[in-house]
Structures are given as structure tokens and as C-alpha cells.
PyMOL CGO cylinders between C-alpha atoms (Angstrom):
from pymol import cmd
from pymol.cgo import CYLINDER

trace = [
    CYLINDER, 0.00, 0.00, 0.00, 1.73, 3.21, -1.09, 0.3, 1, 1, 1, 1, 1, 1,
    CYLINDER, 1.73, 3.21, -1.09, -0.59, 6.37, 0.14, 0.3, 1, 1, 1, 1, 1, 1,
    CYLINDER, -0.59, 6.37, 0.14, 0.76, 9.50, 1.25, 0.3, 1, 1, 1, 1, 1, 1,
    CYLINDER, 0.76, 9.50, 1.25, -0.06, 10.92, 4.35, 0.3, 1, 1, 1, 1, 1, 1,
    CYLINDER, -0.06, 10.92, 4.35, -2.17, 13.87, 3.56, 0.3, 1, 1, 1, 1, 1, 1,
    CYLINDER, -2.17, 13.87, 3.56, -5.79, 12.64, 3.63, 0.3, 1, 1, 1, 1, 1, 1,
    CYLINDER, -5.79, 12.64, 3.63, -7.71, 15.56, 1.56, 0.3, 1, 1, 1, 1, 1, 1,
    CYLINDER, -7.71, 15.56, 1.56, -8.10, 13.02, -1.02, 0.3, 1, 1, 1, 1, 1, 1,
    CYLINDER, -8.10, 13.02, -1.02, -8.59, 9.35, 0.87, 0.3, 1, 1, 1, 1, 1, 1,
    CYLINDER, -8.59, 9.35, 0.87, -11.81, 8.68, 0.08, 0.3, 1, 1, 1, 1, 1, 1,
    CYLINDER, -11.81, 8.68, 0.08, -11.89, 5.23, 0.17, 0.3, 1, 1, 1, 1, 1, 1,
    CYLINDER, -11.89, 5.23, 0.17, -12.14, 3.46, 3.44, 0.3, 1, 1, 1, 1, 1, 1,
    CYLINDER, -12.14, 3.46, 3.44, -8.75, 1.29, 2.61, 0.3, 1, 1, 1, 1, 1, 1,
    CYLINDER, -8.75, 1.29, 2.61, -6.94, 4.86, 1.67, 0.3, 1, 1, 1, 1, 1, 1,
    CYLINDER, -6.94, 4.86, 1.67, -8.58, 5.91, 5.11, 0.3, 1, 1, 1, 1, 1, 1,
    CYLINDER, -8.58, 5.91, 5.11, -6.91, 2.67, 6.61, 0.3, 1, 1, 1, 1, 1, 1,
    CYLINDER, -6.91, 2.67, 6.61, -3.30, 2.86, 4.95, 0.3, 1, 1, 1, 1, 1, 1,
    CYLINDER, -3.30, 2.86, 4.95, -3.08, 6.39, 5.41, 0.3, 1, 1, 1, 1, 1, 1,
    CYLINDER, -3.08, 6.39, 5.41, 0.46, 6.67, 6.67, 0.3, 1, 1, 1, 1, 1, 1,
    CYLINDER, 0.46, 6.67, 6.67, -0.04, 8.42, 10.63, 0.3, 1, 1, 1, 1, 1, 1,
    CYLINDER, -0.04, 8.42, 10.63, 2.30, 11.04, 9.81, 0.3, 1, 1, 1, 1, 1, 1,
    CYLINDER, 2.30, 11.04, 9.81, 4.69, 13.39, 7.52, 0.3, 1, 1, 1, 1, 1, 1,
    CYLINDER, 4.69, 13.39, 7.52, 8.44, 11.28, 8.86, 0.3, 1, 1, 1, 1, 1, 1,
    CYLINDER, 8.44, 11.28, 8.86, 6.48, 7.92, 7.91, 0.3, 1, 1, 1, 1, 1, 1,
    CYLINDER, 6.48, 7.92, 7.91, 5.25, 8.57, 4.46, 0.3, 1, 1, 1, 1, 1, 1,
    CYLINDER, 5.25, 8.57, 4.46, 8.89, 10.07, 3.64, 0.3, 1, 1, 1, 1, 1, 1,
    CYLINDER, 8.89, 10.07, 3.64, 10.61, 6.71, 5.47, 0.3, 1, 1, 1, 1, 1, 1,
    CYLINDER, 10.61, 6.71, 5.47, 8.24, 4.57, 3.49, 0.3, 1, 1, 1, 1, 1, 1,
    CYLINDER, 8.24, 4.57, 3.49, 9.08, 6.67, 0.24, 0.3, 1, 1, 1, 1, 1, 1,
    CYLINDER, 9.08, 6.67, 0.24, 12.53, 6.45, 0.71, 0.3, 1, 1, 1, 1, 1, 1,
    CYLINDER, 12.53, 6.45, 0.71, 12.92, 3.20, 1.62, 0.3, 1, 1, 1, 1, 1, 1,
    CYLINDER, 12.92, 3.20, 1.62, 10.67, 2.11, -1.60, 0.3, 1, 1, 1, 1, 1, 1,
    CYLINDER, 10.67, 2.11, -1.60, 13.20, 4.38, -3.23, 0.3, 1, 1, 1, 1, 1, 1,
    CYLINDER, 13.20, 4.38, -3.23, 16.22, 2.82, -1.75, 0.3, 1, 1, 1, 1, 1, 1,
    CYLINDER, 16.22, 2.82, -1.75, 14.79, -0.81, -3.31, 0.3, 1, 1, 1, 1, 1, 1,
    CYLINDER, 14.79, -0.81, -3.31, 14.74, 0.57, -6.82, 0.3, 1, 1, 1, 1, 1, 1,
    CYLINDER, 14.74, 0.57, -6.82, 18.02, 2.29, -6.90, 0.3, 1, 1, 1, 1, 1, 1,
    CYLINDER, 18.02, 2.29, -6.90, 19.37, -0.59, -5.58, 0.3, 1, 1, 1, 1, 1, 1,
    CYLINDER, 19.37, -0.59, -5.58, 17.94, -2.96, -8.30, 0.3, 1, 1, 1, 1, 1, 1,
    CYLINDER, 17.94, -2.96, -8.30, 18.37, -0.68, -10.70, 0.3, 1, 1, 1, 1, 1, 1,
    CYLINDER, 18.37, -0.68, -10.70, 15.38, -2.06, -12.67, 0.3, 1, 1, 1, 1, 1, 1,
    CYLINDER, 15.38, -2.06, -12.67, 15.38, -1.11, -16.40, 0.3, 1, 1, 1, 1, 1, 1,
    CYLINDER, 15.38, -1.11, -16.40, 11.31, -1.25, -15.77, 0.3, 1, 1, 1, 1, 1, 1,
    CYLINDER, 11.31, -1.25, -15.77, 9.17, -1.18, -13.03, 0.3, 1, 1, 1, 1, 1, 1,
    CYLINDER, 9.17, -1.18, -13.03, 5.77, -1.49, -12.16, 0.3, 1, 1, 1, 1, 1, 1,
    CYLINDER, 5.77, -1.49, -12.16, 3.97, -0.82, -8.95, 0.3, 1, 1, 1, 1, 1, 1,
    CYLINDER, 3.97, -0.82, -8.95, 0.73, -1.47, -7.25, 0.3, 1, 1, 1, 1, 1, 1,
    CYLINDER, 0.73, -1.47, -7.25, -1.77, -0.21, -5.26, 0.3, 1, 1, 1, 1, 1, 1,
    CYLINDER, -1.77, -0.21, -5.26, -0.71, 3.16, -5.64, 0.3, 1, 1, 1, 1, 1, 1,
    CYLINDER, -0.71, 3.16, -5.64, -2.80, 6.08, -4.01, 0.3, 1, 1, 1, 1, 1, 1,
    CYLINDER, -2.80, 6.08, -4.01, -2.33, 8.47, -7.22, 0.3, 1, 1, 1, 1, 1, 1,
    CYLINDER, -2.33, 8.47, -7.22, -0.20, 10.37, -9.68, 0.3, 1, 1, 1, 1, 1, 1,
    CYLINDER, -0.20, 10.37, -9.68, 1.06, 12.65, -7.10, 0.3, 1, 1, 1, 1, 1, 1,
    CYLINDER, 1.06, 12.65, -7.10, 2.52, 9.70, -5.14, 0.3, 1, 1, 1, 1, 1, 1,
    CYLINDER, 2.52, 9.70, -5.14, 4.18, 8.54, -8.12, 0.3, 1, 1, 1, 1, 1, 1,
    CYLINDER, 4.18, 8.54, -8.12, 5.67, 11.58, -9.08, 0.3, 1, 1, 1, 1, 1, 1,
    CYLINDER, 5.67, 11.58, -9.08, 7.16, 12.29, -5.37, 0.3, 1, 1, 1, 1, 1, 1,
    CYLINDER, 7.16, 12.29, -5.37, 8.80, 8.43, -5.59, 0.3, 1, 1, 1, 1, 1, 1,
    CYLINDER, 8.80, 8.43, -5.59, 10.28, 9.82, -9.31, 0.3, 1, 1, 1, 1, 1, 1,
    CYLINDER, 10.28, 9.82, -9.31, 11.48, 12.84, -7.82, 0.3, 1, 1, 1, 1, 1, 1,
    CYLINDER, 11.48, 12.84, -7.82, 13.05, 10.88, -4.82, 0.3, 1, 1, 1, 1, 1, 1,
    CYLINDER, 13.05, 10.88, -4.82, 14.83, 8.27, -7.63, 0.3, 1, 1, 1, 1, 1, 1,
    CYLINDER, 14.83, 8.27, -7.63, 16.17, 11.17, -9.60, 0.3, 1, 1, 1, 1, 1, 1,
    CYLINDER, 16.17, 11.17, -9.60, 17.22, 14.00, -6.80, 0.3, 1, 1, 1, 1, 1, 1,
    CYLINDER, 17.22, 14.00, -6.80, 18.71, 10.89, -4.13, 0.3, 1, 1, 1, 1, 1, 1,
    CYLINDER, 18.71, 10.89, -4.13, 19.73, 8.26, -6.69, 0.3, 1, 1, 1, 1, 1, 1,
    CYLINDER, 19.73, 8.26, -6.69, 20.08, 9.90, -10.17, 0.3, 1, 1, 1, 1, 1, 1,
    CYLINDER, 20.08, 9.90, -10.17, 17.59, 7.57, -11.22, 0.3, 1, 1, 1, 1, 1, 1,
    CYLINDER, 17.59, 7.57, -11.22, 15.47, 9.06, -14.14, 0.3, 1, 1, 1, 1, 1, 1,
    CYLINDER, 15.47, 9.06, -14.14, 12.05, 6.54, -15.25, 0.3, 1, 1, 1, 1, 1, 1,
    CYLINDER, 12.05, 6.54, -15.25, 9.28, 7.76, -17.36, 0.3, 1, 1, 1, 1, 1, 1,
    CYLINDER, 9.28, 7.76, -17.36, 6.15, 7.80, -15.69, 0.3, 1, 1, 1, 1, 1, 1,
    CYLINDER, 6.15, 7.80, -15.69, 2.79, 5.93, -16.62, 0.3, 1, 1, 1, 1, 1, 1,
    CYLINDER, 2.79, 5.93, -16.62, -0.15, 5.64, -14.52, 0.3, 1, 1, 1, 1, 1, 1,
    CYLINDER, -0.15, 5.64, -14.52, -3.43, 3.92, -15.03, 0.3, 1, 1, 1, 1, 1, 1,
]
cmd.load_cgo(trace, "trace")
């Protein structure tokens, strides 16, 4: 479950439940999902259960500033 932890736009009861309880443990969980890439260095990549775009552009932003990681992004 990757959902960031501002809830303005959990409107599902599971995004209610995963909901991270604070600012430090959404960027923990970020970085340590970014750590995981950069360290597999995956030529592609594909994640689930995904709270939104916004989510998916802060993990890009993480790869690229932290690990000089650059993906193109693609969400459904």
C-alpha cells in the first residue's frame, strides 16, 4: 500500500486505513521504496496499489534527486 499521508483526497475506506499516521512515515516509506529501486536498478518497473499520480511523481522525484535515477512515468 503506497498512500501518502495527507488525507484531503482518501476517500476510500482502505486509503482511510493505509493512510500513513504522519509526515516522517510517508517520507521513510518513500525512501525506503526508493532505496529498493536504486538498488535494483530495474530497467522497468511497475507498482501497485498506488494512491495516485502525485505519489508517483514524489517516488520519481526521490529516484532522480537521491539516486540519479530518471524513469518515465505511466499511470493507469
Amino acid at each position: 500500500w503506497f498512500f501518502d499521508d495527507y488525507e484531503g483526497d482518501n476517500f476510500s475506506n482502505v486509503a482511510k486505513e493505509q493512510n500513513p499516521p504522519s509526515r516522517e512515515e510517508w517520507l521513510w516509506k518513500r525512501d525506503a521504496v526508493a532505496n529498493a529501486i536504486a538498488t535494483l536498478h530495474p530497467t522497468i518497473l511497475a507498482l501497485q496499489e498506488v494512491e495516485g499520480r502525485g505519489v508517483m511523481l514524489d517516488l520519481v522525484k526521490q529516484l532522480k534527486e537521491q539516486h540519479q535515477l530518471t524513469y518515465r512515468l505511466a499511470f493507469v
